[in-house]
C-alpha positions in Angstrom: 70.2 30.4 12.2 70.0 29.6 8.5 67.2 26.8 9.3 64.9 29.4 10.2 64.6 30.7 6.7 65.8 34.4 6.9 68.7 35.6 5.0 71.8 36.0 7.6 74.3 38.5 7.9 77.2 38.7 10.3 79.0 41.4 12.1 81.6 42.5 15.0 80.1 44.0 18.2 82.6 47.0 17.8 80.0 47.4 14.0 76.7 48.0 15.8 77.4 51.8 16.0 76.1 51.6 12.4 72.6 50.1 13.2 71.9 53.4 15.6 72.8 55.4 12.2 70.4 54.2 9.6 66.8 54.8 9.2 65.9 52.7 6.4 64.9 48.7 6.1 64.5 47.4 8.9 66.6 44.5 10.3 64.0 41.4 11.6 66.5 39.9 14.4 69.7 40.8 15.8 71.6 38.1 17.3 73.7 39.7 20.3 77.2 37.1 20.9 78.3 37.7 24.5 79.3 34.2 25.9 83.0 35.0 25.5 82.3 38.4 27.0 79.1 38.6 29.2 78.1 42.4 29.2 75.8 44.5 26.8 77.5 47.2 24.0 76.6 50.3 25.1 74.8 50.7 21.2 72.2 48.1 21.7 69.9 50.7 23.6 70.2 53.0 20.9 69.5 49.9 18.3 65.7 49.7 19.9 65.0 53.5 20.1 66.0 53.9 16.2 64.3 50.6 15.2 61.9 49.3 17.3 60.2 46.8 15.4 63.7 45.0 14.9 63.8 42.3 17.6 66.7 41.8 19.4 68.1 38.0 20.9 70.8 37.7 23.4 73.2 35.0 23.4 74.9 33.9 26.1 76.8 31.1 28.5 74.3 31.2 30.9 71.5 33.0 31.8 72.4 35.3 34.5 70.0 37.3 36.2 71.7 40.4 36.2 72.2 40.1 32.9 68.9 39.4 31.6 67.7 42.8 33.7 70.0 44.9 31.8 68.9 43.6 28.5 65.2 43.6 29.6 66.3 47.0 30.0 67.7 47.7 26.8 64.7 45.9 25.3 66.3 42.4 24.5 63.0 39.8 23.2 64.6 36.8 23.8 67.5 34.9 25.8 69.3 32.2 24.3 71.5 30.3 26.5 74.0 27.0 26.5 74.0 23.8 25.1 72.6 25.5 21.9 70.3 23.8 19.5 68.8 24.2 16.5 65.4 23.8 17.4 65.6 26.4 20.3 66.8 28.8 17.4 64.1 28.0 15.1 61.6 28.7 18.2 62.9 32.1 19.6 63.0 33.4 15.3 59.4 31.7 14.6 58.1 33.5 18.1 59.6 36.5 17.0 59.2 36.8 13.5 55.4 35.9 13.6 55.2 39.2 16.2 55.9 41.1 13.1 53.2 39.2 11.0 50.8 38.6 13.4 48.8 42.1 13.8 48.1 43.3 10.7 48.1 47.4 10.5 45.0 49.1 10.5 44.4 52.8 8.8 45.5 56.1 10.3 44.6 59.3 9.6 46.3 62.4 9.9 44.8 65.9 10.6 46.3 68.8 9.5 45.1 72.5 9.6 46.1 75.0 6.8 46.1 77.6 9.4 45.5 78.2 13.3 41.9 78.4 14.8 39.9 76.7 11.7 38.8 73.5 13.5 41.2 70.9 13.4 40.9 69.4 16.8 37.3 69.3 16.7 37.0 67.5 13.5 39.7 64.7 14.2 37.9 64.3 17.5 34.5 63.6 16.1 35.9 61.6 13.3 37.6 59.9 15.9 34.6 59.1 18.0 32.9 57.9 15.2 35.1 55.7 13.9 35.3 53.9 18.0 31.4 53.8 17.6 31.9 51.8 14.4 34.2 49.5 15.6 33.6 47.0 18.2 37.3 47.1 19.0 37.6 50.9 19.2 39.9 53.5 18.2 42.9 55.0 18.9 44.1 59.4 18.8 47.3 60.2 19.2 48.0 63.9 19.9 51.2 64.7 17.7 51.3 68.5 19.5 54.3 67.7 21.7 53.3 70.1 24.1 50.1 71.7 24.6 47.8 70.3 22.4 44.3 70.2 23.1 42.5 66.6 22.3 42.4 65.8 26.0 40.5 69.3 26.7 38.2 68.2 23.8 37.4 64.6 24.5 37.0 65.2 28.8 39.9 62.7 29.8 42.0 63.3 32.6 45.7 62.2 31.3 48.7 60.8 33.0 51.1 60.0 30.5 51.5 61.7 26.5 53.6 61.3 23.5 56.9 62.4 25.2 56.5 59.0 27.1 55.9 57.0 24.0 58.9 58.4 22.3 61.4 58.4 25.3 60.1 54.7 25.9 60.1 52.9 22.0 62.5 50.5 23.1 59.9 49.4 25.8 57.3 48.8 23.3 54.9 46.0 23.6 51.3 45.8 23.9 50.6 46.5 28.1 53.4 48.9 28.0 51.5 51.2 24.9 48.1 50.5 26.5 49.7 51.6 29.4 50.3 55.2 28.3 46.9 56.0 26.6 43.5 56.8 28.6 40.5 55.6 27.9 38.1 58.7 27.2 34.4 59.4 28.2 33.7 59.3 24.5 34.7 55.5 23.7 37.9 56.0 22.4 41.7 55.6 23.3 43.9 58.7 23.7 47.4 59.0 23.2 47.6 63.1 25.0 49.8 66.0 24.1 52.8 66.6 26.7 51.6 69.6 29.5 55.4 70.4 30.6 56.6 73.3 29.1 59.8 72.1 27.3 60.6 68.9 26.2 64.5 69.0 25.6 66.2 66.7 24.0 62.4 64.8 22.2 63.2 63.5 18.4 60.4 64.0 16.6 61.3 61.7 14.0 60.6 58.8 16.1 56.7 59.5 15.9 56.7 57.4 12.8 57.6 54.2 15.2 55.1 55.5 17.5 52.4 55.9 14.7 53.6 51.8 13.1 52.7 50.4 16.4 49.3 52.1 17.3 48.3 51.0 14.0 48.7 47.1 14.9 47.2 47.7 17.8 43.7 49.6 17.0 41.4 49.2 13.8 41.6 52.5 13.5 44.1 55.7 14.4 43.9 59.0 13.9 46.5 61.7 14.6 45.7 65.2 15.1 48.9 66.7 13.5 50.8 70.3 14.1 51.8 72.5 11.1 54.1 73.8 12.5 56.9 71.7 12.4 58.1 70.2 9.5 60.0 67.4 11.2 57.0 65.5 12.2 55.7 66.4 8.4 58.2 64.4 7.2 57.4 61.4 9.9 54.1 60.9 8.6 55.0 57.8 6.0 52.4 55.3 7.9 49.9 58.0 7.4 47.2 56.4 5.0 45.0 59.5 4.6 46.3 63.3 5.1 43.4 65.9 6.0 43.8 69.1 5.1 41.1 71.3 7.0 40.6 74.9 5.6 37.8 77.2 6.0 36.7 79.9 3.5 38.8 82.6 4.8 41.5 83.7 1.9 44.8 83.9 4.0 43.3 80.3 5.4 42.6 79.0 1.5 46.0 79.9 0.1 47.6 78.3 3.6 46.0 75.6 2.2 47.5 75.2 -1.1 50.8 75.8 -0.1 49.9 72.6 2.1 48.8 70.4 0.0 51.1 71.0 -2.6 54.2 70.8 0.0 52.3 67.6 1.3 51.6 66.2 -2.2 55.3 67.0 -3.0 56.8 64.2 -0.1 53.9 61.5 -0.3 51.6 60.4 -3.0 48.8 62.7 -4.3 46.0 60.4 -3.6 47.1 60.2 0.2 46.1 64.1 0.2 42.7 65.4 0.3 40.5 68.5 2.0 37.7 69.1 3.9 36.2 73.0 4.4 35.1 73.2 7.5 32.7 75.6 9.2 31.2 75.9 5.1 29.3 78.9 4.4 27.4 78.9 1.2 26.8 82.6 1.3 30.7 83.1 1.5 32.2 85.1 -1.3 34.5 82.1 -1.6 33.0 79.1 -3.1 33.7 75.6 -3.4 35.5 76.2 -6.4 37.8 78.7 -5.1 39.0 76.4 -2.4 39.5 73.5 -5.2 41.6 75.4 -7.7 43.5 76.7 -4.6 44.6 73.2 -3.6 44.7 71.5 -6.9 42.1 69.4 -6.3 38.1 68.7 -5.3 36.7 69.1 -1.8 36.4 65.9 -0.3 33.6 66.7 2.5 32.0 69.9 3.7 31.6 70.2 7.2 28.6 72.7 7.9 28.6 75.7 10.4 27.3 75.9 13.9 30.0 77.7 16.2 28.0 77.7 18.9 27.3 74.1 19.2 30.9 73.0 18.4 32.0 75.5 21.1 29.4 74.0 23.9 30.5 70.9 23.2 34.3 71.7 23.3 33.7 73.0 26.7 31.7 70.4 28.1 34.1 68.1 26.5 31.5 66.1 24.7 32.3 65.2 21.4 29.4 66.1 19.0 29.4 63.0 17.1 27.9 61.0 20.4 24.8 63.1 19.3 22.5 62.1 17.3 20.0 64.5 14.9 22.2 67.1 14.4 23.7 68.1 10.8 27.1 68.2 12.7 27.1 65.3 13.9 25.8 63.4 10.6 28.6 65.2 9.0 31.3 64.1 11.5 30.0 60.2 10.7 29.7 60.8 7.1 33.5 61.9 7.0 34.5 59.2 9.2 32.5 56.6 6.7 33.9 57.6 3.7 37.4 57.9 4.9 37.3 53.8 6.8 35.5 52.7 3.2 32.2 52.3 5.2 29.4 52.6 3.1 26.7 54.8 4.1 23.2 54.1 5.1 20.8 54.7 3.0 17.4 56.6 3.7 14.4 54.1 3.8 11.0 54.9 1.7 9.3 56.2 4.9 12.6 58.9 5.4 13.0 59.7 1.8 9.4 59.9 0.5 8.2 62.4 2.3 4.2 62.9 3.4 3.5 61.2 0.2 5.5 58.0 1.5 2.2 57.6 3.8 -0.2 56.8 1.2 0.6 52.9 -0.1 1.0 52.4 -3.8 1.4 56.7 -4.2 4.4 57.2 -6.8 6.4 60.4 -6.4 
């Protein structure tokens, strides 16, 4: 084990109960001993669903069928069987560890409203959309509303599976199991839906983090439409490169808003936090300003008002950002440019020059 180059660190069986208890570091590999005693500790389920990037190898006398099911089970990534040999160790770490280096993580970014009803579906959606229409390999939303969120109502997609399923089922990770739970949308992009039973007893929000790691290696970009309401999944949002903050100019909405961004800006770094009025109404008796000395800092991107053709399009469950000539739409993909570090086109001296652009030589 030392040959393969990772520091080692040895335990009893009867120790594992600890794994299941931390949160921090992961461990890369944990070796599993059972040749002198050829059945699984009950922990080693609980070892994937808290850490399911840590890879797990079983050792054994032989490789018995029944055996390898129940560790397939409990999400064992590789057998290791008698005569043993360095090299076969050196393999099953190097296939293993280069999993974890292989994909590198792309961006996600998180949606939050500062109050109910001001847009925030609708504008991860279209950013969303966008962001698939830049990207030749697509993008992924993920639905953090346990139950009864609306992205799947937004984007026209009939689901099957939602979040619940990616959190019972982290231990089960891999890349056909994950694509496996999303659908893939009339819009272009990958959906990850909210839950549509009722309860969900028993679901540990906290895991959302794991889910949000893994959707990251496996799209260029994610973005998570994200409740308010509960502060667990708040505090799961670490892999989160950008936090949204979506406000409007009403004044129980704006202060909503500071109290968010400062509780935000209070758990992860200020720069990951920024806001974007929506529905922005220059004739409102609350200005730009207002909003930026509410939430402590400038307004990243105003999103101009047309109710009615957001709400058409929610209900025909067409994003607006597959349209094209509409300030709504131009919005949407100037958001989604500036937040992937996509620079944006610039007019030509036909579009920008006006009448006068049709005259050759004509200086403005």
């Amino acid at each position: 084990m030392r040959g393969s180059g990772l520091p080692i660190a040895t335990s009893w069986l009867s120790d594992l109960a600890q794994l299941t208890e931390t949160t921090g570091n992961q461990t890369d590999v944990v070796l599993i001993d059972v040749r002198r005693f050829p059945r699984l500790p009950a922990e080693l389920s609980l070892v994937k669903k808290r850490h399911p990037a840590t890879n797990i190898v079983l050792l054994a006398a032989t490789l018995e069928p029944g055996l390898m099911l129940e560790g397939m089970r409990a999400g064992v990534s590789e057998y290791l069987a008698e005569p043993l040999s360095s090299a076969d160790f050196a393999a099953a770490i190097n296939r293993l560890v280069g999993l974890r280096t292989a994909a590198p993580a792309g961006p996600i970014f998180g949606f939050i409203g500062a109050k109910g009803g001001v847009g925030t579906t609708t504008v991860a959606v279209n950013v969303a959309t966008t962001l698939a229409k830049l990207s030749s390999a697509g993008a992924l939303m993920i639905d953090l509303h346990i139950v009864y969120g609306d992205a799947a109502v937004y984007l026209g997609a009939d689901t099957r599976h939602s979040v619940v399923d990616a959190i019972e089922n982290l231990h089960r990770f891999d890349r056909a199991f994950f694509r496996s739970l999303l659908v893939h949308t009339p819009a272009g992009l990958d959906l990850l839906a909210s839950s549509d039973r009722p309860t969900v007893p028993g679901i540990d929000v906290r895991r959302l983090g794991s889910v949000l790691e893994f959707a990251a290696t496996q799209y260029p970009y994610t973005v998570a439409d994200v409740p308010r309401s509960d502060l667990s999944i708040l505090d799961s949002l670490d892999h989160v490169g950008t936090l949204v903050v979506v406000a409007n100019q009403e004044l129980a909405t704006v202060r909503n808003a500071g109290r968010m961004s400062n509780a935000l800006r209070s758990r992860y770094p200020k720069a990951k936090v920024m806001t974007v009025i929506n529905r922005m109404d220059r004739r409102s008796e609350i200005g730009q300003q207002d909003v930026e000395r509410a939430v402590g800092g400038r307004i990243a991107h105003q999103v101009p008002s047309d109710y009615r053709r957001a709400l058409h399009a929610m209900n025909q469950g067409r994003p607006l950002a597959l349209d094209n000539h509409n300030d709504l739409s131009a919005s949407f993909k100037a958001l989604a440019q500036e937040l992937a570090g996509i620079a944006r086109e610039k007019p030509t001296a036909e579009k920008s020059s006006g009448i006068l652009g049709l005259f050759p030589g004509r200086k403005n």
